[in-house]
MMTF fields as JSON, N, C-alpha, C and O atoms, coordinates in Angstrom:
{
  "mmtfVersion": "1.0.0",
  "mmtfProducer": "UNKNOWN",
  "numBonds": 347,
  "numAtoms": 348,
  "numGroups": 87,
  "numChains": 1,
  "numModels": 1,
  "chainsPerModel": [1],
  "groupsPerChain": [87],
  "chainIdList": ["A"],
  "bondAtomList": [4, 2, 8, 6, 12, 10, 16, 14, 20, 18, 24, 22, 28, 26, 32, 30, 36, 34, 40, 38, 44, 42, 48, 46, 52, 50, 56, 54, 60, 58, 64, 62, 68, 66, 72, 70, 76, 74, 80, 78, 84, 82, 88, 86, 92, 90, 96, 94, 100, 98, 104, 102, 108, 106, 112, 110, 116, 114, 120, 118, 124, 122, 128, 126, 132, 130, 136, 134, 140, 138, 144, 142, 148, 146, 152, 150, 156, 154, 160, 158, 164, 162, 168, 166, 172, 170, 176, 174, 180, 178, 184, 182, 188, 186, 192, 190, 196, 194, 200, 198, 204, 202, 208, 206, 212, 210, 216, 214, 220, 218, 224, 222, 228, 226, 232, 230, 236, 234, 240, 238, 244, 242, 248, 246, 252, 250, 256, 254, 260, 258, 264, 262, 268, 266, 272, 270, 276, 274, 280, 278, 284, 282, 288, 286, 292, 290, 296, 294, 300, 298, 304, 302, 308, 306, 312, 310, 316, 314, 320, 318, 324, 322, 328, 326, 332, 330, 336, 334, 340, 338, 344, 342],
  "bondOrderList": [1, 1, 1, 1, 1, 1, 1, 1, 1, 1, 1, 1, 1, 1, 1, 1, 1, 1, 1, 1, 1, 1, 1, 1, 1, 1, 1, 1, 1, 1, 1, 1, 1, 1, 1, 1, 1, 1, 1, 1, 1, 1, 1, 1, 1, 1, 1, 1, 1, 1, 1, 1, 1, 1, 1, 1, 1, 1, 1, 1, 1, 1, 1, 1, 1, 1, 1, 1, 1, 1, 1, 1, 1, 1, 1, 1, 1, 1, 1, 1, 1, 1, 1, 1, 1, 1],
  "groupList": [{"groupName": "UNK", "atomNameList": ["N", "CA", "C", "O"], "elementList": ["N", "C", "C", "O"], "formalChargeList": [0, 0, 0, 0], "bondAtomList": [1, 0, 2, 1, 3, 2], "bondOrderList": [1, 1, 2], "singleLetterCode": "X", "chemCompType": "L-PEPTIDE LINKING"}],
  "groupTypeList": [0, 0, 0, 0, 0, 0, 0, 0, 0, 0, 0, 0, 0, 0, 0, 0, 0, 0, 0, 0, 0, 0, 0, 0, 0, 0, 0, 0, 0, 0, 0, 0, 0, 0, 0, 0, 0, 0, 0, 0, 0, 0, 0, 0, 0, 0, 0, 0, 0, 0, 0, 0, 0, 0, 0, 0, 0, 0, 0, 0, 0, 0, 0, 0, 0, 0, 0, 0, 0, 0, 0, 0, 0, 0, 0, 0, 0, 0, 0, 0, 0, 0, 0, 0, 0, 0, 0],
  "groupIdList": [1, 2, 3, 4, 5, 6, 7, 8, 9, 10, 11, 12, 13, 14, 15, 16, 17, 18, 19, 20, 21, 22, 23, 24, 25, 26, 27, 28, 29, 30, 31, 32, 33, 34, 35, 36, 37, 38, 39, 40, 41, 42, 43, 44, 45, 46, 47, 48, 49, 50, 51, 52, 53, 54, 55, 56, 57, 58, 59, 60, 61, 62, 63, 64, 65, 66, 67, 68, 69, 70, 71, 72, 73, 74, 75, 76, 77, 78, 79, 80, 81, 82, 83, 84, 85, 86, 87],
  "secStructList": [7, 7, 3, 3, 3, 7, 6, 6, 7, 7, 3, 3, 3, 7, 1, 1, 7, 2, 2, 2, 2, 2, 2, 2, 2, 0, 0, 0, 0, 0, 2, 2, 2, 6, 1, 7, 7, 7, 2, 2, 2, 2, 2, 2, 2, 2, 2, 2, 2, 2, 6, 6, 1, 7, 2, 2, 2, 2, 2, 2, 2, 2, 2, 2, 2, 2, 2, 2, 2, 2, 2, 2, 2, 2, 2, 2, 2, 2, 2, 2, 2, 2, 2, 2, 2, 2, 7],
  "xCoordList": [-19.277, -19.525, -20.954, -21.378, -21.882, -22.699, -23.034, -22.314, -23.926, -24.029, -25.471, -26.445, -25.221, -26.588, -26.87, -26.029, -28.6, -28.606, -28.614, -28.875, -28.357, -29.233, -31.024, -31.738, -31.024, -32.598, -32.882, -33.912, -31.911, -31.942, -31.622, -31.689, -31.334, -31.219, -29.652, -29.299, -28.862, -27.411, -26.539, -26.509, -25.82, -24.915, -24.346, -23.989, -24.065, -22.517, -21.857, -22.264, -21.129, -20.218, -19.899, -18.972, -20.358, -19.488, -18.33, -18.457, -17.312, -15.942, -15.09, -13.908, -15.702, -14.781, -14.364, -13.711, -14.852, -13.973, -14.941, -16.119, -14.548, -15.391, -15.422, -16.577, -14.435, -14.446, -15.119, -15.235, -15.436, -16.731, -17.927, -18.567, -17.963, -19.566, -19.705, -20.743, -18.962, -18.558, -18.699, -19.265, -18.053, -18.302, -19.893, -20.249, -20.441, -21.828, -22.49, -23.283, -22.625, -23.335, -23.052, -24.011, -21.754, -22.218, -22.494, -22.672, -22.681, -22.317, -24.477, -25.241, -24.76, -26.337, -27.029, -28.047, -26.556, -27.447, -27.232, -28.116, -25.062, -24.697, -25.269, -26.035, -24.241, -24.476, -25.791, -25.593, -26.816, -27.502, -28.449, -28.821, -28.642, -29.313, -29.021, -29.84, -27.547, -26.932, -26.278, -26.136, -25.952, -25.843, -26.484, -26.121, -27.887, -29.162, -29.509, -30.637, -28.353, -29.112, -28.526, -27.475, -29.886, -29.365, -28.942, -28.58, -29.083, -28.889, -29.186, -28.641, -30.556, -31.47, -31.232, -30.979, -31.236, -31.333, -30.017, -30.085, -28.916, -27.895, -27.799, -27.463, -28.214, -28.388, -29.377, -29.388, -30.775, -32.056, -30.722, -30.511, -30.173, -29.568, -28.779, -29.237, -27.538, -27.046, -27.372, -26.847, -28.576, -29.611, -29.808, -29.578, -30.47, -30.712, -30.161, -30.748, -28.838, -27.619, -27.336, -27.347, -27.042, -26.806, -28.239, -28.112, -29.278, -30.472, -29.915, -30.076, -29.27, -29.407, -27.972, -27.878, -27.06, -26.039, -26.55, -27.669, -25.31, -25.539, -24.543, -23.749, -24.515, -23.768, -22.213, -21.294, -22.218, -20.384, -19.911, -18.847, -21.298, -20.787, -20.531, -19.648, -21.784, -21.658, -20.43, -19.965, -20.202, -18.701, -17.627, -17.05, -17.617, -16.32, -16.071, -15.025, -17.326, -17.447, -17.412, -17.066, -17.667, -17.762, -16.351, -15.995, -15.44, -13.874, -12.875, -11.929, -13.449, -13.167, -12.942, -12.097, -14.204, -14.635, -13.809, -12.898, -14.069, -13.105, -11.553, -10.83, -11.266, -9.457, -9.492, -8.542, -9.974, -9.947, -10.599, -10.119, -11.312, -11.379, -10.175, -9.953, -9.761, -8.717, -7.529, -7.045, -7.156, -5.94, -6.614, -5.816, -7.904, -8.0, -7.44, -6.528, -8.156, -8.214, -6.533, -6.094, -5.822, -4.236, -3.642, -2.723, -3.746, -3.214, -3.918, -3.363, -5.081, -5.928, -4.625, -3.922, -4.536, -3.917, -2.424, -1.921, -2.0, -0.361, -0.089, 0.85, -1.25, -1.242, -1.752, -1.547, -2.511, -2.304, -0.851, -0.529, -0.206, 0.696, 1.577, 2.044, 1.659, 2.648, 2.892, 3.763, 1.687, 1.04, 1.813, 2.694, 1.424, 1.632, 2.963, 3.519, 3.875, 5.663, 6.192, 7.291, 5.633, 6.055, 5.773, 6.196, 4.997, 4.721, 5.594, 5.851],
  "yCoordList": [7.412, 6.258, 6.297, 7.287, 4.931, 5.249, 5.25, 4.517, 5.884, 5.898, 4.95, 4.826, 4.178, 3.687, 4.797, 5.621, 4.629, 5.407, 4.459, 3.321, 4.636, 3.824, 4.667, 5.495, 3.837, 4.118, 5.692, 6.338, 6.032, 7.663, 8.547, 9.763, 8.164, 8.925, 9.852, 10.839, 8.716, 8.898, 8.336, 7.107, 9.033, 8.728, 7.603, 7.427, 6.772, 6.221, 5.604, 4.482, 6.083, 5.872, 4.761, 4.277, 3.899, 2.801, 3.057, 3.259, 2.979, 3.294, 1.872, 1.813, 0.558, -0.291, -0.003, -0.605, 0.824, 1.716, 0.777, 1.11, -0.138, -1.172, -0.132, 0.078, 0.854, 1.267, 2.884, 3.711, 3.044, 4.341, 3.282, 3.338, 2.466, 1.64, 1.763, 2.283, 1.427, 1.102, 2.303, 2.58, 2.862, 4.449, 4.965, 5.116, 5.097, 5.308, 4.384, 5.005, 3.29, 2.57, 2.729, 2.573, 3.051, 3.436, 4.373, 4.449, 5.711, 6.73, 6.78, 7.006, 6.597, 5.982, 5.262, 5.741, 4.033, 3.077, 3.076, 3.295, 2.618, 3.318, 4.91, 5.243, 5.594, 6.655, 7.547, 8.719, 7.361, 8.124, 7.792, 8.704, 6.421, 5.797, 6.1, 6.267, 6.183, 6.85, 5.566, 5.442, 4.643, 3.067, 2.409, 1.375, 2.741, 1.789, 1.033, 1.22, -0.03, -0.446, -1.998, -2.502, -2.503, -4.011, -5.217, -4.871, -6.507, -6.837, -7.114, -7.341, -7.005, -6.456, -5.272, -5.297, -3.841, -2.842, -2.7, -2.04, -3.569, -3.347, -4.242, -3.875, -5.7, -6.459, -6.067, -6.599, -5.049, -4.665, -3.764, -4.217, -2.799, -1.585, -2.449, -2.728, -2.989, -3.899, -4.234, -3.76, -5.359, -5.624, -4.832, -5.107, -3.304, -2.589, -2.039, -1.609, -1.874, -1.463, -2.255, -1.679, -3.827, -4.686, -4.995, -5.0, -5.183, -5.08, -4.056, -4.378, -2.839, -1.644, -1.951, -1.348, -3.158, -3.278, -4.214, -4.721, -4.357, -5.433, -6.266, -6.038, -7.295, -8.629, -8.564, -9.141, -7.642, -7.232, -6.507, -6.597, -5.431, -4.592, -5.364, -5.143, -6.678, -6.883, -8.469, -9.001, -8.829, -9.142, -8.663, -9.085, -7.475, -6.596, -6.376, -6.246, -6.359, -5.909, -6.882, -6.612, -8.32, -9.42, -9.864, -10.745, -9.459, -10.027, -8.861, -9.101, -7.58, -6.756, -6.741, -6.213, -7.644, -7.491, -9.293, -9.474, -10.206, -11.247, -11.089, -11.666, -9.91, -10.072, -8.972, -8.256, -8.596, -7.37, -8.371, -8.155, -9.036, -9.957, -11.184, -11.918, -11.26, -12.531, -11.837, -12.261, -10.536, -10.047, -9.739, -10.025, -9.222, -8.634, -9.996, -9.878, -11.376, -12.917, -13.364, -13.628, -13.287, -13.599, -12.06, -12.532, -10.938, -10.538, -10.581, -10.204, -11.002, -11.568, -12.576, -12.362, -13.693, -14.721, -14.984, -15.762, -13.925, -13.373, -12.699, -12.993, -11.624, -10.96, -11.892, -11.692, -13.07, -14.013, -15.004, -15.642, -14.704, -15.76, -14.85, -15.131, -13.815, -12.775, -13.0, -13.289, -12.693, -12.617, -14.167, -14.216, -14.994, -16.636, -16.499, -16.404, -16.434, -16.227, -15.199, -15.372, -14.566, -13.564, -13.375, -12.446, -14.408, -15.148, -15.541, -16.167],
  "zCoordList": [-31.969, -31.12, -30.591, -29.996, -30.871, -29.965, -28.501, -27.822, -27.9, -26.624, -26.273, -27.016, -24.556, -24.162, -22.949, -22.591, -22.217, -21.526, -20.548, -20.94, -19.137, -17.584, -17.379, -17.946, -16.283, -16.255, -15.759, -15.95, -15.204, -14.682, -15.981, -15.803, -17.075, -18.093, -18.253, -18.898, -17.077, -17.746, -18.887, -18.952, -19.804, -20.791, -20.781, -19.616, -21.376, -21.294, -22.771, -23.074, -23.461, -24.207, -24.674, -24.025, -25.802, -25.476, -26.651, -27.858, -25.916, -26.672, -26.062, -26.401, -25.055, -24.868, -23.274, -22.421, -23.324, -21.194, -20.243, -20.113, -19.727, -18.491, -17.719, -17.351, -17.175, -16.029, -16.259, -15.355, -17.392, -17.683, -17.104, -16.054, -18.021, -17.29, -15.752, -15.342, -15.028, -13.548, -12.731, -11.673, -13.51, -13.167, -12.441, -11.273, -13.472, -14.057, -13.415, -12.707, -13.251, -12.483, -11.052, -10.295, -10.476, -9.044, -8.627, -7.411, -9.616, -9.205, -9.413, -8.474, -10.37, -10.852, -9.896, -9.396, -9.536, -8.716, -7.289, -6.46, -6.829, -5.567, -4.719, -3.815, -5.788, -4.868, -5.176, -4.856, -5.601, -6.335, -4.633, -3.895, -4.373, -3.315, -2.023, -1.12, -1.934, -0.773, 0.243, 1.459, -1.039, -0.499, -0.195, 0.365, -0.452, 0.355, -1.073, -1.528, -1.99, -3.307, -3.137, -2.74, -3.697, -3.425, -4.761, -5.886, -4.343, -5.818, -7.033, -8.113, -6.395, -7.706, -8.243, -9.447, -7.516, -7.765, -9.136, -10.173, -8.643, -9.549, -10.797, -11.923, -10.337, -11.805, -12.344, -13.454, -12.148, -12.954, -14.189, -15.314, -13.772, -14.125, -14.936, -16.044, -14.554, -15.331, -17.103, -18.11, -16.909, -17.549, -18.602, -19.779, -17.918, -18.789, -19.573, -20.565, -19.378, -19.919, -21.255, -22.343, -21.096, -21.86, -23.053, -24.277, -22.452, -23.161, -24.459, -25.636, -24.054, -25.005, -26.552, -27.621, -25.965, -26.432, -27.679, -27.753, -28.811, -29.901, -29.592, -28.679, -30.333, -29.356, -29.597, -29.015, -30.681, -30.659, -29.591, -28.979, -29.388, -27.785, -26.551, -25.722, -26.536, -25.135, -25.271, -24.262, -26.336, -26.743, -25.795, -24.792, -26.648, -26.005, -24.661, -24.025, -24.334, -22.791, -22.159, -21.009, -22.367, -21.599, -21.818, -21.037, -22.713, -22.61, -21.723, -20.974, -22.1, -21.246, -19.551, -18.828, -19.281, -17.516, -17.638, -16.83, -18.373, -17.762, -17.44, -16.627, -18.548, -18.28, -17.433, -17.746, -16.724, -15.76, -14.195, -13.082, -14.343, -13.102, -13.229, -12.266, -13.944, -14.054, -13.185, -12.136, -13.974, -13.338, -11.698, -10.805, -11.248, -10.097, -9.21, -8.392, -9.505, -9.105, -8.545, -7.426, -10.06, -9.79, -8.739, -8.07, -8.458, -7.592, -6.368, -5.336, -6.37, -5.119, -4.57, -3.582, -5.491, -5.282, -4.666, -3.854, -5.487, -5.149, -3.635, -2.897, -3.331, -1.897, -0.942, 0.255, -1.408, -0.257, 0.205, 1.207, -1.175, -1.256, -0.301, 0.802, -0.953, -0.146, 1.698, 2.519, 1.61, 3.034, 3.559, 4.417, 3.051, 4.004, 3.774, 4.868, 2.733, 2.669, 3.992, 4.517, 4.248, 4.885, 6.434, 7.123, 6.841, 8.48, 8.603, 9.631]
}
């Protein structure tokens, strides 16, 4: 499999894992900063990441992070519902 690097010259795998990327990027841009990173700091990194991808990778990864925000969205949706049923 190949690998891309971030700008600190960490690994990351692409084997399809959103949440290796995610990983790596906060652990890279978040915590590396000590939380002091803004939104540049994270869409530059981002960027650079994808820059490094071919368009089947960033494919995968862009259907990857939609059905992974879709589901986060509908149980967003559900724990509100919850919440108002239950007043």
């Amino acid at each position: 499999m190949r690998t891309i690097k971030t700008t600190t010259g960490a690994s990351i795998t692409l084997d399809g894992d959103l949440l290796a990327v995610m990983e790596t990027l906060y652990r890279e841009v978040t915590a590396r900063r000590e939380l002091r990173r803004s939104f540049e700091d994270m869409t530059s990194e981002i960027t650079h990441l994808i820059d490094q991808m071919d368009d089947a990778e960033r494919r995968a990864y862009l259907l990857e992070s939609l059905f992974l925000n879709t589901v986060r969205y509908e149980n967003d949706k559900l724990e509100a519902y919850m919440r108002k049923i239950s007043k």
